[in-house]
VEXKOL-455270 format. One record per residue (C-alpha): residue number from 1; x negated, y, z negated. Coordinates in pm, whole numbers, plus 50000, padded with zeros to 5 digits. Each point is the difference from the previous one (the first is absolute). Layout:
N
+-----+-------+-------+-------+
| num |    c1 |    c2 |    c3 |
+-----+-------+-------+-------+
| NUM |     X |     Y |     Z |
...
+-----+-------+-------+-------+
END
This chain:
431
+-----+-------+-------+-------+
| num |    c1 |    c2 |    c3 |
+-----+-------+-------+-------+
|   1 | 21374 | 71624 | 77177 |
|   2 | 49849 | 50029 | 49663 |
|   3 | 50002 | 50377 | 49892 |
|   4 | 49668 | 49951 | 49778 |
|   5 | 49777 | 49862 | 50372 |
|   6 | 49816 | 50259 | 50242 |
|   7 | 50174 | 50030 | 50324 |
|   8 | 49788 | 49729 | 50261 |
|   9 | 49718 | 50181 | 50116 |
|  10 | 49949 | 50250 | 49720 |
|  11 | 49726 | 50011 | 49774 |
|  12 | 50027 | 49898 | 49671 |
|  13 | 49945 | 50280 | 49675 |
|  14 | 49635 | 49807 | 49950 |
|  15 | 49903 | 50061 | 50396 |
|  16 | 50130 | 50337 | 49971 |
|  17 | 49777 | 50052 | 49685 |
|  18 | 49680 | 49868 | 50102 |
|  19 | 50041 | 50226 | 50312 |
|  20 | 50032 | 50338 | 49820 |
|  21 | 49692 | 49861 | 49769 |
|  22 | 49823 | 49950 | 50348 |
|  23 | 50094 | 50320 | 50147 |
|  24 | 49925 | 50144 | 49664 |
|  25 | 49653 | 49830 | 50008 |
|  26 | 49949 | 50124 | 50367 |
|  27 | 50087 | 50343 | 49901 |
|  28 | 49738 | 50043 | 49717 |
|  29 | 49732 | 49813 | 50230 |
|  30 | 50056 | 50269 | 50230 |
|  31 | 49996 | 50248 | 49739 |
|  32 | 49645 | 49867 | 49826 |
|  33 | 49858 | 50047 | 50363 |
|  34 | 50069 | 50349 | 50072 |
|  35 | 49945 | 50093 | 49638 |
|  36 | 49657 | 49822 | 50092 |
|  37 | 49935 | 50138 | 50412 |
|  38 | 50060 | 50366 | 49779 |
|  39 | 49785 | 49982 | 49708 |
|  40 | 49741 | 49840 | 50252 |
|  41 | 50074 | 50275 | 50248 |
|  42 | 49925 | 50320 | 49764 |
|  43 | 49673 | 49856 | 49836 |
|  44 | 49854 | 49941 | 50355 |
|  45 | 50060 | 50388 | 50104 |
|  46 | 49909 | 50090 | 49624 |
|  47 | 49617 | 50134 | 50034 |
|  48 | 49846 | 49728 | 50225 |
|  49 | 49796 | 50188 | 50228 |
|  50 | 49819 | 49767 | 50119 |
|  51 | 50059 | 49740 | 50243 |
|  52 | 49835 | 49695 | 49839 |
|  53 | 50170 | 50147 | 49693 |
|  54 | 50270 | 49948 | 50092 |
|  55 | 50019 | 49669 | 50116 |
|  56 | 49833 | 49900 | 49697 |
|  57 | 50289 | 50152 | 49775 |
|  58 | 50223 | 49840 | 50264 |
|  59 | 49841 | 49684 | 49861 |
|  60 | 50024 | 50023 | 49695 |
|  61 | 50357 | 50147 | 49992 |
|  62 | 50158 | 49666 | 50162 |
|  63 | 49832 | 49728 | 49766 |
|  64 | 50181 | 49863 | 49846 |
|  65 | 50322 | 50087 | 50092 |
|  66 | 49977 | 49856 | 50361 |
|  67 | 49755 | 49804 | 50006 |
|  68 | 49697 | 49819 | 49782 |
|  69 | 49748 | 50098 | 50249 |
|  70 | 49975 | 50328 | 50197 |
|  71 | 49727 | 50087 | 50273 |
|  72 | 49996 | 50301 | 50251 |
|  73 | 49770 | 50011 | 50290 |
|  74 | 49903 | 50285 | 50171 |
|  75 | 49983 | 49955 | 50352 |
|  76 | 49723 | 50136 | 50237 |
|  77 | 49937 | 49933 | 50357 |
|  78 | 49915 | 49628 | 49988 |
|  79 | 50015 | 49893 | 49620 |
|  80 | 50209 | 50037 | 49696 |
|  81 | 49840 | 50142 | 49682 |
|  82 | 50119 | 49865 | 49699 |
|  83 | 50018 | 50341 | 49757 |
|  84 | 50267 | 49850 | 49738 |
|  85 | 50003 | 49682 | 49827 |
|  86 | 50211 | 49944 | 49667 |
|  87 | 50155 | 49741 | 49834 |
|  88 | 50252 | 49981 | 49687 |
|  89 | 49792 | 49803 | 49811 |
|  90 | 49654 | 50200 | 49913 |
|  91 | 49807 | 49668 | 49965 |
|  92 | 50055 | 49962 | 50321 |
|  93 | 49947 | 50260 | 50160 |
|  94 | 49628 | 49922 | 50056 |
|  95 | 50120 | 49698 | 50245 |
|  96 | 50022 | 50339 | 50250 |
|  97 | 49656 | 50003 | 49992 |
|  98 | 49948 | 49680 | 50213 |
|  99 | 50232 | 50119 | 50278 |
| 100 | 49765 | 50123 | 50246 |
| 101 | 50001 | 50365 | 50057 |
| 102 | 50083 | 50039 | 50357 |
| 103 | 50271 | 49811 | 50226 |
| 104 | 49933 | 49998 | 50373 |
| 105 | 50262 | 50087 | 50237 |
| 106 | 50116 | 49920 | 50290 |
| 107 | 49929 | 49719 | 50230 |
| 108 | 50221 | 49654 | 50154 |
| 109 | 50283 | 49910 | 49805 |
| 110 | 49980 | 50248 | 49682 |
| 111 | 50224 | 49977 | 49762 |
| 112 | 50047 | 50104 | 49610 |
| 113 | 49800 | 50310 | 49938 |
| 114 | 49883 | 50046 | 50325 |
| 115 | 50295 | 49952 | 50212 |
| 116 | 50225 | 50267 | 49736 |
| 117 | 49665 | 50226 | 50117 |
| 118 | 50059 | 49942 | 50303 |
| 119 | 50387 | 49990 | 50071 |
| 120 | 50117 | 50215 | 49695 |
| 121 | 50239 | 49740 | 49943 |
| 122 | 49999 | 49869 | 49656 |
| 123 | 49993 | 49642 | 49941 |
| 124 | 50176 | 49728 | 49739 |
| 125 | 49843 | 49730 | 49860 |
| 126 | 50244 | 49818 | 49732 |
| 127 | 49812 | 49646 | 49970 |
| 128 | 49708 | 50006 | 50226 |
| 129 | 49885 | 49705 | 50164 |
| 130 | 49724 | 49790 | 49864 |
| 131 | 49619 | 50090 | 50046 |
| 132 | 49883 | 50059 | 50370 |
| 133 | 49617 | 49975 | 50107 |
| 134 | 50042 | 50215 | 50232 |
| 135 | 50233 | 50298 | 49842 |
| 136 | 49878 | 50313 | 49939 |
| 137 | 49765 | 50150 | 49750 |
| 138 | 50327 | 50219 | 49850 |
| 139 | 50221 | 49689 | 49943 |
| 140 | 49687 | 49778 | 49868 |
| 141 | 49958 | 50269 | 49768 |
| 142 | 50363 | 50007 | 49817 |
| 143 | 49948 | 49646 | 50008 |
| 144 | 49688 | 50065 | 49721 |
| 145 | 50265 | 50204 | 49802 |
| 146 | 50201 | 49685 | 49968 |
| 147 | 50274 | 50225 | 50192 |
| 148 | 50276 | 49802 | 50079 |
| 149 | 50253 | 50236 | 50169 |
| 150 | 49893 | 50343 | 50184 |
| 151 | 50099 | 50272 | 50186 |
| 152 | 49828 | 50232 | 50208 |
| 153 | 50096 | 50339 | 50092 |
| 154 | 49841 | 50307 | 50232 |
| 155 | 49995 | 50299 | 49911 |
| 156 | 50022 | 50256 | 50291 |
| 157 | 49948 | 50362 | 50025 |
| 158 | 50062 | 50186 | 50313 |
| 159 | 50070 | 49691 | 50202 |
| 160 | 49690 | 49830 | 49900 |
| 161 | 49932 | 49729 | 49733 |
| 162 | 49748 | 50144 | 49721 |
| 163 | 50024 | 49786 | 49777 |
| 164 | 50130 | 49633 | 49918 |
| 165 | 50121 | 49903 | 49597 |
| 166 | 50046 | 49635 | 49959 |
| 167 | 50233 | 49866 | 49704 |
| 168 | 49970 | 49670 | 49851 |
| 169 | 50163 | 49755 | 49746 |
| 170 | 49687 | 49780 | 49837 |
| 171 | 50118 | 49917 | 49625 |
| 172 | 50324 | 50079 | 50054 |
| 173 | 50261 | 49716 | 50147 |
| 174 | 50188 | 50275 | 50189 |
| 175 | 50007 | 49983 | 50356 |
| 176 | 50086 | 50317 | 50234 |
| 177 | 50296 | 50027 | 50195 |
| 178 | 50167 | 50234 | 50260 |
| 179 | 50091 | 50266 | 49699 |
| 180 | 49635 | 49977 | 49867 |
| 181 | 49860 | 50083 | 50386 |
| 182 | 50282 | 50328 | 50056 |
| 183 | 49869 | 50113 | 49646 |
| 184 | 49640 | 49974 | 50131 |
| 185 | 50059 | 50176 | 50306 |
| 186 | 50196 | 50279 | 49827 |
| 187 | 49721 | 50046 | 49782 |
| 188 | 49705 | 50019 | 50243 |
| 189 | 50180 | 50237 | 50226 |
| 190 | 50017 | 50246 | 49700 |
| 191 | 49633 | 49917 | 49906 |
| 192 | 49880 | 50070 | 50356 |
| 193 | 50174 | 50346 | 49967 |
| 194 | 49807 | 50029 | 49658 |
| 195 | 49686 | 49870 | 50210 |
| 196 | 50091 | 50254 | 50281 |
| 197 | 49957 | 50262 | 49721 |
| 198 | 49683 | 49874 | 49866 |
| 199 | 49852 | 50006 | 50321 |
| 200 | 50140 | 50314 | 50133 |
| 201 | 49831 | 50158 | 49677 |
| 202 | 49669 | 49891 | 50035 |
| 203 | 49986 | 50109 | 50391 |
| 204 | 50096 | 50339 | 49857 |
| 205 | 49725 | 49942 | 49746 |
| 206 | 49741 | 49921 | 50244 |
| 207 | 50098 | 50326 | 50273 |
| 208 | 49976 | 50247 | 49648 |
| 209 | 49723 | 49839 | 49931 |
| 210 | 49784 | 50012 | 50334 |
| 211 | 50147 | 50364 | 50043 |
| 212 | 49882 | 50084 | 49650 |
| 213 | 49632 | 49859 | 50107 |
| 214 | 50036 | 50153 | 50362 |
| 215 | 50083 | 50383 | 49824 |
| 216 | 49683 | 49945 | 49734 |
| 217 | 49773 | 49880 | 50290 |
| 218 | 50168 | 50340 | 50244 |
| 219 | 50021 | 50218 | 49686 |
| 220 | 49584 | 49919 | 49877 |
| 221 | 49889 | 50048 | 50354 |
| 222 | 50134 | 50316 | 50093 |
| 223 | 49935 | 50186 | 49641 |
| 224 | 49636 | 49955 | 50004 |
| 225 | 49976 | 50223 | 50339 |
| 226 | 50294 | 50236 | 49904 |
| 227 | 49778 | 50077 | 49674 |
| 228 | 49684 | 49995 | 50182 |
| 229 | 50205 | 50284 | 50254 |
| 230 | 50123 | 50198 | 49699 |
| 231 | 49680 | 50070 | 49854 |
| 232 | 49877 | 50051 | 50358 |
| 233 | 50257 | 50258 | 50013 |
| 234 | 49943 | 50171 | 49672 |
| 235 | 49624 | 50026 | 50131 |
| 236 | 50082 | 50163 | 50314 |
| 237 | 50225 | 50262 | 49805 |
| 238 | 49656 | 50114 | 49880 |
| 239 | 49815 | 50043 | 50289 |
| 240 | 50274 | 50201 | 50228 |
| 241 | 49805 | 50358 | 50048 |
| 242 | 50203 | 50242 | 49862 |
| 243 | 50115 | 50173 | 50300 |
| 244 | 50136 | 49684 | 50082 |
| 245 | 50171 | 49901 | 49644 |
| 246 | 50327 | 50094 | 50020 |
| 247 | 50059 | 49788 | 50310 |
| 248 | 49809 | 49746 | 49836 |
| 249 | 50131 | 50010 | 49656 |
| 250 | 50343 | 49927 | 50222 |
| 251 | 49857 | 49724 | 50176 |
| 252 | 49878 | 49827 | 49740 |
| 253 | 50298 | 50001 | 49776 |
| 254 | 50181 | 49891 | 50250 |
| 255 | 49748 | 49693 | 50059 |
| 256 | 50016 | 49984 | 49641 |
| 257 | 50413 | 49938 | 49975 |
| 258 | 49977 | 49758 | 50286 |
| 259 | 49739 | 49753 | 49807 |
| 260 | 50208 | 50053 | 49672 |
| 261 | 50271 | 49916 | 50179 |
| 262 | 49899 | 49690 | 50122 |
| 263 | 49890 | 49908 | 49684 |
| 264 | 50382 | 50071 | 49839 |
| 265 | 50114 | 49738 | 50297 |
| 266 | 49791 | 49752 | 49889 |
| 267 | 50048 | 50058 | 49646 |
| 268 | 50383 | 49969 | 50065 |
| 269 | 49971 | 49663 | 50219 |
| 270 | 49822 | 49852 | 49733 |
| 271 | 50204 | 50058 | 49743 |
| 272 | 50299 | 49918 | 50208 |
| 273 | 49811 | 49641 | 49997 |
| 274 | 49996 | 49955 | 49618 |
| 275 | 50372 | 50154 | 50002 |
| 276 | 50127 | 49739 | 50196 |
| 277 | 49826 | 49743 | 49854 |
| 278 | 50072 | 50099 | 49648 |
| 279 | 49627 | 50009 | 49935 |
| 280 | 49979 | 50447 | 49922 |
| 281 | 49763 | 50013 | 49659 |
| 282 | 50091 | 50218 | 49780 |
| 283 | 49716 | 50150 | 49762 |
| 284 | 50231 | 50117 | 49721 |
| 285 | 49851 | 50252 | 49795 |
| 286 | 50137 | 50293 | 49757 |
| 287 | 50015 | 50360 | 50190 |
| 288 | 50204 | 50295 | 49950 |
| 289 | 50221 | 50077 | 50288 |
| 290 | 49907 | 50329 | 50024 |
| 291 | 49660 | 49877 | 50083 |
| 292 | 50124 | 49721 | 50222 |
| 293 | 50211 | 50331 | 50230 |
| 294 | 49672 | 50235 | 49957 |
| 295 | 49805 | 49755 | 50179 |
| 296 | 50224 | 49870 | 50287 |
| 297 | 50103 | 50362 | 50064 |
| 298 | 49654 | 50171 | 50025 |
| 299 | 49927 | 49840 | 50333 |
| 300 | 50293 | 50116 | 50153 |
| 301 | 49983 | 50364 | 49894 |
| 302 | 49772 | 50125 | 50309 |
| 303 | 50265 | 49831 | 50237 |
| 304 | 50291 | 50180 | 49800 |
| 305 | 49799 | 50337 | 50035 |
| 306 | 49905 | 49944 | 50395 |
| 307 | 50452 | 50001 | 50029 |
| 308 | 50052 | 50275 | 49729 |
| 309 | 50115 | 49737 | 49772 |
| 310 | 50024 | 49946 | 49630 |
| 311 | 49971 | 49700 | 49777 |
| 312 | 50205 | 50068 | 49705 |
| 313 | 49973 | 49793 | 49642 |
| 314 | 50263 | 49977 | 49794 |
| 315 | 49953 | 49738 | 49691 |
| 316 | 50173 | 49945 | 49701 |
| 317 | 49781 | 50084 | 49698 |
| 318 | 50108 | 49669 | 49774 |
| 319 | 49914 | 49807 | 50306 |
| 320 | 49828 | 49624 | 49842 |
| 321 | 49661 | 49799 | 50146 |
| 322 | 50067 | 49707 | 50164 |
| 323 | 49798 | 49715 | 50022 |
| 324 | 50000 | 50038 | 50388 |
| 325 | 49763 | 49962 | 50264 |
| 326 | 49923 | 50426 | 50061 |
| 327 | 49818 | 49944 | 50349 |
| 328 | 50271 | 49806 | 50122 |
| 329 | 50287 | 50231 | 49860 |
| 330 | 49758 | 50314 | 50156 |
| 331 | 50022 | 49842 | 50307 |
| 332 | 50360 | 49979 | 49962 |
| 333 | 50029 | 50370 | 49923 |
| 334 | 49751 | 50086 | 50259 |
| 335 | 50213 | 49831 | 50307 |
| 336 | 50327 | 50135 | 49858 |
| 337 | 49833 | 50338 | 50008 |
| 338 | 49819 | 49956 | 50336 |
| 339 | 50372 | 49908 | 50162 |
| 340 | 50206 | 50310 | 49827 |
| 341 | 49659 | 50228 | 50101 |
| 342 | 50067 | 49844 | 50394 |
| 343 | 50355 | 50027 | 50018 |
| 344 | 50055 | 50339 | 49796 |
| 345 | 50064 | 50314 | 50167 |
| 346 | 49688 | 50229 | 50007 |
| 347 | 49975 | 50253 | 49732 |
| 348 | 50208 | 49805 | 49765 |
| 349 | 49968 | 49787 | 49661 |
| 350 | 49930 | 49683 | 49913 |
| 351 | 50125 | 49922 | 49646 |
| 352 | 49892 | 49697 | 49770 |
| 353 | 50135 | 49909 | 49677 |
| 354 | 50007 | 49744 | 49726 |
| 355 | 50190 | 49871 | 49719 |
| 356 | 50095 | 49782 | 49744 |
| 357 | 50268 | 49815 | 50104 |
| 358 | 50124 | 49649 | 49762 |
| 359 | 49659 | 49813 | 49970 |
| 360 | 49819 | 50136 | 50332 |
| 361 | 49863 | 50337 | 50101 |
| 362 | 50193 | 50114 | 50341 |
| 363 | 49840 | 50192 | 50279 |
| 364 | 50152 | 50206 | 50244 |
| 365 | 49852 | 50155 | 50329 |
| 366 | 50231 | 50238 | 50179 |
| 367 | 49966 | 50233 | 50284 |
| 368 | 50186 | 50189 | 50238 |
| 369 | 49950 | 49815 | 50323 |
| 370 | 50312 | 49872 | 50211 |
| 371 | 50104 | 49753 | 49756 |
| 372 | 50090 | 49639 | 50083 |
| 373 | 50293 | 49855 | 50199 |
| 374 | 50162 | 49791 | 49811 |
| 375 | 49997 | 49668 | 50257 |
| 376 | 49633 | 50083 | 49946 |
| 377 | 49952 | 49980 | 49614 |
| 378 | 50031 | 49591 | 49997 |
| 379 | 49706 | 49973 | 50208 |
| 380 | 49757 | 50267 | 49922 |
| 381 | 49817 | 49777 | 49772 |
| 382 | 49960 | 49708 | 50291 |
| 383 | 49620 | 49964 | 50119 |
| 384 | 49942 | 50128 | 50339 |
| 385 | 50367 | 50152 | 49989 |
| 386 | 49993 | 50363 | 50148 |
| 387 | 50400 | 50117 | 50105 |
| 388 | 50053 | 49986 | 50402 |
| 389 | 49937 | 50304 | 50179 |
| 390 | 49795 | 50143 | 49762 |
| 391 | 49608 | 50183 | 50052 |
| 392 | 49824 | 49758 | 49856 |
| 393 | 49781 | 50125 | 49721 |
| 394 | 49834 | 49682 | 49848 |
| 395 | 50016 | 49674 | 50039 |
| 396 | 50296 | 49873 | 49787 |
| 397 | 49792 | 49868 | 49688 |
| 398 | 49986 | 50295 | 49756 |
| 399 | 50356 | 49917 | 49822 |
| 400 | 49990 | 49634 | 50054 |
| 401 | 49639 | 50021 | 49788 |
| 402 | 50212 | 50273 | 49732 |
| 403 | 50218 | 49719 | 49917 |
| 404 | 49803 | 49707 | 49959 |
| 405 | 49748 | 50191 | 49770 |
| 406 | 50348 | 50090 | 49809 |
| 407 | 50125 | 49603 | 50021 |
| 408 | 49670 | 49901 | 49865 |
| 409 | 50005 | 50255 | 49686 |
| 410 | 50397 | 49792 | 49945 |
| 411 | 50157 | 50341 | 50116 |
| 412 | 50177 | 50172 | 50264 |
| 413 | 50017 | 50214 | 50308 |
| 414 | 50266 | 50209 | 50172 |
| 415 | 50122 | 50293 | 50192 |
| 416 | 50277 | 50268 | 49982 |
| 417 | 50056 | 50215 | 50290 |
| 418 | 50258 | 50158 | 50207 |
| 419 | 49914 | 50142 | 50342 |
| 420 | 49938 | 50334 | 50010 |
| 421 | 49929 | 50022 | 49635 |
| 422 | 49668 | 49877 | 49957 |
| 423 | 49898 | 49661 | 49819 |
| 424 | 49949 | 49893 | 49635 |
| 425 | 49713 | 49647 | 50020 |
| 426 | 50051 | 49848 | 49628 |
| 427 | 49790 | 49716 | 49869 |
| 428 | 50026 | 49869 | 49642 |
| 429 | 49727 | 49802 | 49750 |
| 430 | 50114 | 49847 | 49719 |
| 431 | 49758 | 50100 | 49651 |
+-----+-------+-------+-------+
END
């Protein structure tokens, strides 16, 4: 046998080439496409909080590199909406414009957009057929495009379809194949989780929302009469007959501290509403912070005298003015104060300082209460969050409100504490 010929059977150095150029060519295919699903993947979840948002970027992101045309439906309970139309060629992109707006669904025999609504299945079309009276309004309609090879793909969020893209080769003289549909369906089942997201977003929109409108509605009706009852009550603190005024002088105040009280709750539910919905104003004005801690303090004085108390301030003389909001930051100080005055011992001090610390002026409130577990510190700042077994003396807002009026100034809010030892509230505001 000649030494220089392939064994029978064997491939030759030329079949052996061209099949390392096609695994070669496979291999950077393969490559392109996940380089693609990715970048497509990370602009989708990149700020698109909105659902028709979304799909429009969606849109836009896969012309031209999958298709000439692109169209996404959103699907409702008996029609498709078309939200997203583009096409490569800007030109013509009015064409879109013709389509009509809505595709029915359902009904006998469906099939293209309807039937992928319907069955969540996509579905193929590499050389449609020719021109059918009696096909539907979807498929007449990439016919108008001059679309000559289509796909059509769902995309589903928990279990259901929400939304239906439709990819089509018009100018082009490609024609899609198995590999172009498992690309498609990769890529709607990551833009129905980005879809999920959108949507998940704007029902969490909507319930902050209709809780911020059902607190304004709650919070207007019940201040008018609560103001109406505190001047009532200052009224009445007038006309007690003096043998009577010490018992009435009691009752009153205590009348007095129940309205204000209800007032601080409402107060504190509203502003948990802007909190959480990122919408606190902040009137930023110049003010010393020695003014700032005269004027949150002064209210609380009468309560620290009633439990043989003190309220003592301790600032830094070189302390700078910040551009801050000084109600807000007051009402920061004031709740600190209020919690330290609560949970303090009787007869004992309650110390607050300030200083210059980098570019922010620090605050400290201490006392000599219990102090705070340390399984506990982590969630003291939660809304509603009170620890288990405790007497419950408030309703859980007070620190939760400290630290977004902190957040919104761009600083921050802590604790230090051991038990036993008392505990040291800090909160910081940048200059």
């Amino acid at each position: 046998m000649d030494a220089t010929l392939p064994p029978s059977g064997a491939p030759d150095g030329a079949s052996q080439a061209a099949a390392a150029l096609d695994a070669r060519a496979q291999l950077e295919e393969t490559q392109r496409r996940l380089a693609f699903l990715y970048e497509v993947t990370g602009a989708l979840f990149e700020d698109a909080r909105g659902h028709r948002a979304t799909l429009g970027k969606l849109a836009r992101l896969v012309v031209p590199h999958l298709a000439d045309w692109c169209l996404v439906h959103l699907v409702r309970d008996d029609q498709a909406e078309r939200v997203a139309a583009e096409h490569w060629n800007p030109d013509l992109a009015p064409l879109a414009s013709t389509l009509p707006r809505a595709v029915p669904l359902g009904g006998p025999g469906a099939h293209g957009l309807a039937a992928v609504a319907a069955s969540g299945r996509a579905e193929l079309n590499p050389d449609p057929p020719p021109p059918d009276p009696a096909e539907p309004a979807d498929v007449a309609a990439l016919r108008r495009l001059r679309a000559r090879s289509w796909v059509v793909v769902p995309l589903r969020v928990r279990g259901r379809t929400r939304a239906v893209m439709t990819l089509a080769f018009a100018e082009s003289t490609r024609r899609y194949g198995g590999h172009d549909l498992a690309l498609a369906e990769d890529l709607a089942a990551r833009a129905a989780m980005a879809l999920e997201n959108a949507l998940l977003f704007e029902e969490v929109e909507r319930a902050v929302r209709a809780r911020e409108d059902t607190l304004s509605i709650v919070s207007h009706d019940l201040k008018n009469p609560m103001s109406a009852l505190l001047l009532g009550i200052q009224r009445l603190a007038r006309l007690v007959d003096e043998p009577r005024r010490p018992q009435g002088d009691a009752l009153l105040a205590k009348l007095e501290r129940t309205v204000r009280g209800m007032n601080r709750l409402i107060e504190g539910l509203l502003d948990l509403a802007r909190i959480e919905a990122g919408r606190l104003q902040l009137d930023r004005r110049p003010e010393p912070p020695a003014a700032v801690v005269a004027r949150a303090t002064e209210p609380l004085e009468p309560l620290a005298a009633e439990r043989r108390q003190r309220i003592s301030v301790r600032l830094a003389p070189d302390l700078p003015v910040p551009a801050w909001d000084p109600d807000r930051i007051a009402q920061v100080i004031a709740n600190l104060v209020g919690n330290a005055l609560k949970f303090g011992p009787d007869g004992e001090e309650v110390v607050i300082t300030a200083e210059r610390h980098g570019g922010a002026v620090r605050f400290a409130v201490v006392d000599r209460g219990p102090g705070v577990a340390p399984e506990v510190r982590d969630h003291l700042f939660d809304r509603y969050w009170q620890p288990a077994g405790s007497q419950k003396r408030g309703h859980g807002l007070g620190l939760f409100i400290v630290r977004g009026i902190v957040e919104a100034h761009g600083g921050q809010a802590w604790v230090e504490s051991e038990p036993g030892r008392g505990a040291a509230f800090y909160f910081s505001v940048p200059c």
